[in-house]
C-alpha positions, 0 to 999 in steps of 0.5 A, a space after each residue: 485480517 489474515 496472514 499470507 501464510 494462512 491464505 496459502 495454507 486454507 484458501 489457495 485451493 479454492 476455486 470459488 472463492 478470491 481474496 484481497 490483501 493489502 500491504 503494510 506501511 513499510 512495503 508501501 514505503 519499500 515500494 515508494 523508494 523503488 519508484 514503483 509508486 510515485 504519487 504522480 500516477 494518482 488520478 483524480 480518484 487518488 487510485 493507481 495499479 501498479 506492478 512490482 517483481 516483488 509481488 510476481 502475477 499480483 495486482 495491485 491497486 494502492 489508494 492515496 488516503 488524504 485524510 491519512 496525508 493531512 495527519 501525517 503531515 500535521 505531526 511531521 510540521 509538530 516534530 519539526 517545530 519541537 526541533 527549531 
């Protein structure tokens, strides 16, 4: 994976050649609590396209990863019951 710096520094001027970027989990989660994505807009292929001021003239196109969710929800209910 390279930066966005890097990007803008070697690839944005070039015209034969496009790139995609993906967003940390803490953009991701930013996102989220702007209401940008709500897991609500996934459709049956756990895909959406959404737009956000803080990615002016992107596209961008998150995945909902159930595997991903099934971890995440595994761990969370682990933690909880170590707290009861």
């Amino acid at each position: 994976m390279i930066t966005q710096t890097r990007i803008n520094q070697e690839f944005s001027t070039r015209e034969d050649l496009d790139w995609i970027t993906a967003l940390t989990a803490h953009q991701i989660k930013l996102l989220a609590e702007q209401e940008v994505i709500q897991l609500g807009l996934f459709d049956e292929q756990n895909l959406v396209e959404v737009e956000s001021v803080d990615y002016p003239g992107e596209r961008l196109i998150a995945c909902r990863n159930p595997i991903t969710a099934d971890s995440r929800a595994q761990k969370r209910e682990k933690l909880l019951q170590k707290t009861e």
